[in-house]
SELOFI-785904 format. One record per residue (C-alpha): residue number from 1; residue in three letters; x, y, z. Coordinates in Angstrom, 3 decimals. Layout:
N
R num residu     east    north       up
R NUM    ALA        X        Y        Z
...
***
This chain:
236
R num residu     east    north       up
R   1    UNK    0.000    0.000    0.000
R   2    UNK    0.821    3.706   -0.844
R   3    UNK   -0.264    6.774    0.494
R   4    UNK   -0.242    9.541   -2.179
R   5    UNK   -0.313   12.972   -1.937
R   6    UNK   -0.159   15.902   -4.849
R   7    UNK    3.338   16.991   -6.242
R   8    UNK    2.749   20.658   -5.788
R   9    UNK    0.083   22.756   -5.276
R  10    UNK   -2.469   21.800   -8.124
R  11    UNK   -5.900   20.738   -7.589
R  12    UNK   -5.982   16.930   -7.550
R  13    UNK   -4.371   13.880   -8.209
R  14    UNK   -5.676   12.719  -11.849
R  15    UNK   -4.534    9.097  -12.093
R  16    UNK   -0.933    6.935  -11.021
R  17    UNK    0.003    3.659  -11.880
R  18    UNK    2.613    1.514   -9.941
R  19    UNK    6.232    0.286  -12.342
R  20    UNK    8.581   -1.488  -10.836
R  21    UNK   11.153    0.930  -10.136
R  22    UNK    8.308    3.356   -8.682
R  23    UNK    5.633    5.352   -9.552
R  24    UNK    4.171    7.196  -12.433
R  25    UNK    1.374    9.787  -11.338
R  26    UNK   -0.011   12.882  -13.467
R  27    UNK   -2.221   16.312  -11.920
R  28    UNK   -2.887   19.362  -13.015
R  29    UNK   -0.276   21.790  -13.210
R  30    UNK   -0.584   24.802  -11.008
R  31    UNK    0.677   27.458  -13.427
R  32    UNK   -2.197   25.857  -16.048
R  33    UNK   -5.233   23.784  -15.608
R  34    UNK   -5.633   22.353  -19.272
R  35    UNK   -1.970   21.058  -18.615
R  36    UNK   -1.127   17.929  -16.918
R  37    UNK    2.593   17.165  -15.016
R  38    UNK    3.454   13.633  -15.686
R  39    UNK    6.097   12.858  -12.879
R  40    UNK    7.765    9.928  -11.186
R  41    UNK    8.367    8.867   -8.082
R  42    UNK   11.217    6.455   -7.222
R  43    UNK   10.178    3.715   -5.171
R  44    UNK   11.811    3.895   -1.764
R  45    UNK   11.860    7.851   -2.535
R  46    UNK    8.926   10.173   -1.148
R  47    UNK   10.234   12.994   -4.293
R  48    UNK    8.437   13.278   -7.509
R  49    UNK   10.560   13.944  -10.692
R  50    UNK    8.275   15.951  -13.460
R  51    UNK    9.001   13.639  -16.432
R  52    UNK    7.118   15.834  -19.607
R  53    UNK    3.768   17.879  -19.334
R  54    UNK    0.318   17.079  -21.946
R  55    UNK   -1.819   19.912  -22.679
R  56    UNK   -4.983   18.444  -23.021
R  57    UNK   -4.304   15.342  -21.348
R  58    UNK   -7.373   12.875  -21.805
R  59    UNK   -5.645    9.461  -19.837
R  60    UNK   -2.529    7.595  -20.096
R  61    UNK   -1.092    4.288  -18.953
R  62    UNK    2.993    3.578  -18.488
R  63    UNK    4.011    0.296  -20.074
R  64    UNK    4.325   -2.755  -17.658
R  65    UNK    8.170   -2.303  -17.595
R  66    UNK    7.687    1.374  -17.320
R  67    UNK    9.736    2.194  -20.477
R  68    UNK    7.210    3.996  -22.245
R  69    UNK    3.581    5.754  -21.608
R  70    UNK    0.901    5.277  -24.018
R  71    UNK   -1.478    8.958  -23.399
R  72    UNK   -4.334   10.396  -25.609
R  73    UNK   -5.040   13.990  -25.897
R  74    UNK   -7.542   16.525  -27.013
R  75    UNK   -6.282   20.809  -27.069
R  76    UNK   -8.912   22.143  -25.314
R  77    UNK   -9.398   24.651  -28.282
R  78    UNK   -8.259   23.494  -31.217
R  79    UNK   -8.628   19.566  -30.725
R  80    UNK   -6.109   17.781  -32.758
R  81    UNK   -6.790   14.388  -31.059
R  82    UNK   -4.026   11.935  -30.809
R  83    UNK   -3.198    8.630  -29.289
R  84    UNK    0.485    7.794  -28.549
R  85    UNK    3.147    5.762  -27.312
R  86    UNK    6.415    7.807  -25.457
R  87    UNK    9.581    7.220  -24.093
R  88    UNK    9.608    7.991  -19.750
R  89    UNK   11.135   11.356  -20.903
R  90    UNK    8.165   12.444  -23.605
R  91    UNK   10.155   11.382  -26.967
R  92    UNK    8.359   10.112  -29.378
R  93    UNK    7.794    6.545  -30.258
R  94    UNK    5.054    6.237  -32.742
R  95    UNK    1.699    7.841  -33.042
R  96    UNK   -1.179    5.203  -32.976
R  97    UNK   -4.140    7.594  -34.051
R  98    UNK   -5.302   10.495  -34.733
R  99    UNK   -7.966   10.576  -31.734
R 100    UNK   -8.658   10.309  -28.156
R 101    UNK   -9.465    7.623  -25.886
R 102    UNK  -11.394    7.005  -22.963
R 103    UNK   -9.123    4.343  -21.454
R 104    UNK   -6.198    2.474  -21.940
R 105    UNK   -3.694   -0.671  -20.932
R 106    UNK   -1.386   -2.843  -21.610
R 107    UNK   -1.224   -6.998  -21.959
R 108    UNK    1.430   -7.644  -19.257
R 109    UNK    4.320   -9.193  -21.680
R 110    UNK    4.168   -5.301  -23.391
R 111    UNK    3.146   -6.054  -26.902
R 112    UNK    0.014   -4.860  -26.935
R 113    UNK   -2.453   -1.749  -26.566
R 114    UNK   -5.964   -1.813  -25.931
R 115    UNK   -7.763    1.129  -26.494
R 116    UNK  -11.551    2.314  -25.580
R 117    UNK  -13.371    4.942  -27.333
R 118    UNK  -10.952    5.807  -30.542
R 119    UNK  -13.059    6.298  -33.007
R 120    UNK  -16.033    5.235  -34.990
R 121    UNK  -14.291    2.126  -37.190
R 122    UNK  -12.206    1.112  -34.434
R 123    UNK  -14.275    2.429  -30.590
R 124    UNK  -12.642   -1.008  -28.533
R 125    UNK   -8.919   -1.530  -30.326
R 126    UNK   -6.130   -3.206  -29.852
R 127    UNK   -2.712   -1.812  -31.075
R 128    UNK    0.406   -3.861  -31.555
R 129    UNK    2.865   -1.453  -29.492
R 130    UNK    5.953   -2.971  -31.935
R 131    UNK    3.998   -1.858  -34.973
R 132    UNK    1.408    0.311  -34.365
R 133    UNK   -1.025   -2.190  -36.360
R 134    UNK   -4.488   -1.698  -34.971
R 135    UNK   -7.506   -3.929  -34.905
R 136    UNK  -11.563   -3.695  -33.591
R 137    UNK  -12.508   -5.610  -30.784
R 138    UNK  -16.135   -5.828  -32.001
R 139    UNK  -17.179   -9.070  -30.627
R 140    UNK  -18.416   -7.580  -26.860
R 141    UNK  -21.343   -5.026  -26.910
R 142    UNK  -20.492   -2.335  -25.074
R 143    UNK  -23.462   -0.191  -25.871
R 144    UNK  -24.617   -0.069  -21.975
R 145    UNK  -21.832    0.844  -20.234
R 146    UNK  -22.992    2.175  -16.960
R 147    UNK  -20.685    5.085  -16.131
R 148    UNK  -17.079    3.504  -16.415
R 149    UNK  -14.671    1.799  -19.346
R 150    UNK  -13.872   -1.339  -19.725
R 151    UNK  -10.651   -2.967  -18.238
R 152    UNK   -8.334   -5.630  -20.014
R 153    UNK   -6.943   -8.217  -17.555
R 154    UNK   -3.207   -8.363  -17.743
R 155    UNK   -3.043  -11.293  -19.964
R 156    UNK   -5.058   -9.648  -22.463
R 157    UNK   -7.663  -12.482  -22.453
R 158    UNK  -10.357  -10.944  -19.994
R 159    UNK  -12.354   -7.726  -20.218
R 160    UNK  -14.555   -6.691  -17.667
R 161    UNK  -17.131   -3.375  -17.851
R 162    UNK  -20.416   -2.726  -16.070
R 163    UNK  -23.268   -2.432  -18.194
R 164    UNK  -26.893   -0.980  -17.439
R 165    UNK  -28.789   -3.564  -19.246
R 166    UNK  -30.574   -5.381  -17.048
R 167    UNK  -29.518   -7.517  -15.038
R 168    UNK  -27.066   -4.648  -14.739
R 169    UNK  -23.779   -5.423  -13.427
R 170    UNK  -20.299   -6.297  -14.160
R 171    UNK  -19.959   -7.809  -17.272
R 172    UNK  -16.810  -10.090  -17.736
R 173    UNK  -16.215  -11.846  -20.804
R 174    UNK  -13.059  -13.068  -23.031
R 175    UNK  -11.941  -10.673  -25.587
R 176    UNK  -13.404  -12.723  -27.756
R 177    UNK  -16.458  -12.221  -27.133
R 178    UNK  -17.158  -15.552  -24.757
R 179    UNK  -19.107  -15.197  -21.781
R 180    UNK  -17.465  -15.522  -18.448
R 181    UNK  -19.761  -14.217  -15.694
R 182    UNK  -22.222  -11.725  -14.766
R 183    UNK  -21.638   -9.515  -10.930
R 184    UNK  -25.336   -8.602  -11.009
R 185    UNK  -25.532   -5.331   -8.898
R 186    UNK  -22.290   -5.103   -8.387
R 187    UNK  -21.071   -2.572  -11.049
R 188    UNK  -18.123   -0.248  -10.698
R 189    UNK  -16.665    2.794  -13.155
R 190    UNK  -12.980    1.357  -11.976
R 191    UNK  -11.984   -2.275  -12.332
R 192    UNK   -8.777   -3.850  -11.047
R 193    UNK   -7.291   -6.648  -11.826
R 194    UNK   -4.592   -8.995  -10.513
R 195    UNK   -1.268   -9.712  -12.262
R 196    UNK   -2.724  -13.052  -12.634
R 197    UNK   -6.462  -12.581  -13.836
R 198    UNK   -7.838  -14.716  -10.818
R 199    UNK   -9.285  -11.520   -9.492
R 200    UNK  -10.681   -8.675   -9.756
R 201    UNK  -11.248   -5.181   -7.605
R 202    UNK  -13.796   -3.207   -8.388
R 203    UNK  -13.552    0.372   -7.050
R 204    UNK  -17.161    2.042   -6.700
R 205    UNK  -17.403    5.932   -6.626
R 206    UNK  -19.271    6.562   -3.083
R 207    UNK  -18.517    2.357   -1.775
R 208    UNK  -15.743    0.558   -0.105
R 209    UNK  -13.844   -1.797   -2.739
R 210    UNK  -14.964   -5.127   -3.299
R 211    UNK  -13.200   -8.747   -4.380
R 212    UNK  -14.410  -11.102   -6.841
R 213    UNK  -12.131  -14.573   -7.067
R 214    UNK  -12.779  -16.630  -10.101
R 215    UNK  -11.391  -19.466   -7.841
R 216    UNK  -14.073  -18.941   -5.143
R 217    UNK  -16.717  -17.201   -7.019
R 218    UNK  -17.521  -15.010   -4.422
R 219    UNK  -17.578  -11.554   -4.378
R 220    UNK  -16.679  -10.270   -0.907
R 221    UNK  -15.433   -6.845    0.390
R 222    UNK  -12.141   -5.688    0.333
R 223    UNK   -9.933   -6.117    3.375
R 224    UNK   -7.107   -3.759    3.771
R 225    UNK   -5.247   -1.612    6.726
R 226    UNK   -6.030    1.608    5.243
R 227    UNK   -7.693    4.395    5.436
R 228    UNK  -11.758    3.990    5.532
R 229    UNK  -12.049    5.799    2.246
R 230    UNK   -8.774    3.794    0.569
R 231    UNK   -9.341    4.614   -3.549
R 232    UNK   -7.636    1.969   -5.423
R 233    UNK   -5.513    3.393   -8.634
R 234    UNK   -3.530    0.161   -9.291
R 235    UNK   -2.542   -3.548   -8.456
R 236    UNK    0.888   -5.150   -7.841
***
């Protein structure tokens, strides 16, 4: 567990994700509110180190070796959407689109990119992070969500998303397209899961956490030392 709090004196924390050498966090900066500081924070270390700033900074997600960040971003005036894949120190890589996307993460071995919300040919894609090749993941409706993204499962295999149609719920299902199981009531905007894809945390807005094992296949609450209100941002 981490306790995390903002690098300077901007409003809020907008997302971190755990690497192993550390941390890599982004907020608002405080000289600019449509640009975001993407920093790092050595493990061990309590310091943050400003890595590159993203005007118009939509969400991002470092790669599992922390190498590289993949980010999408919209100018708050002028648009000019894209979707890309950095070096830790903002040099380019390779642009995957020109668009934005709602969420994004890697398979665990780093060779792929899965992408919600690109565009209309291609709204749940995966990217081959050596190429840049993209394809649709059109197999899983995702015309319901119910106020969150979906969330890839390390291996790339799983996908998980809560959905409004009734029974609503948390939907899991295979990427392609095979039906898994069905969390009826237990729907979440944030989804979790382990390094392993036995489980899975879902992190409700205004709710504690809550566990579901695909061993057990029991959802149960989330047991932690923490802080009553713990938000989860990551798992290792």
């Amino acid at each position: 567990m981490i306790s995390l709090e903002p690098v300077g004196a901007s409003e809020a924390l907008r997302s971190a994700y755990l690497v192993p050498d550390g941390l890599v966090l982004a907020e608002p900066s405080p000289a600019d509110g449509n640009v975001s500081e993407l920093a790092f924070v050595k493990r061990g270390s309590h310091r943050a180190r400003i890595l590159f700033s993203v005007r118009g900074l939509y969400s991002f997600r470092p790669s599992p070796d922390g190498s590289e960040i993949v980010y999408s971003r919209s100018l708050p005036v002028a648009g000019k959407p894209l979707l890309m894949v950095v070096r830790r120190d903002g040099s380019l890589v390779r642009t995957l689109a020109h668009a934005t996307s709602k969420s994004l993460s890697w398979s665990s071995d780093g060779r792929r990119i899965f992408a919600y919300g690109v565009n209309a040919d291609c709204w749940f894609c995966v990217f081959s992070a050596a190429t840049g090749k993209q394809g649709a993941i059109s197999s899983i409706n995702l015309d319901n969500l119910w106020g969150g993204w979906p969330s890839v499962s390390p291996s790339g295999k799983k996908v998980a998303f809560p959905d409004a149609k009734g029974p609503a719920g948390e939907r899991i299902y295979t990427t392609r397209g095979g039906f898994l199981r069905n969390l009826v009531g237990a729907a979440a905007p944030y989804a979790f899961w382990s390094p392993d894809d036995a489980r899975l945390l879902l992190q409700p807005q205004d709710a504690p956490p809550r566990l579901f094992s695909f061993r057990t296949k029991a959802l149960t609450r989330f047991r932690h030392d923490g802080p009553p209100d713990l938000i989860a941002l990551d798992w290792r």
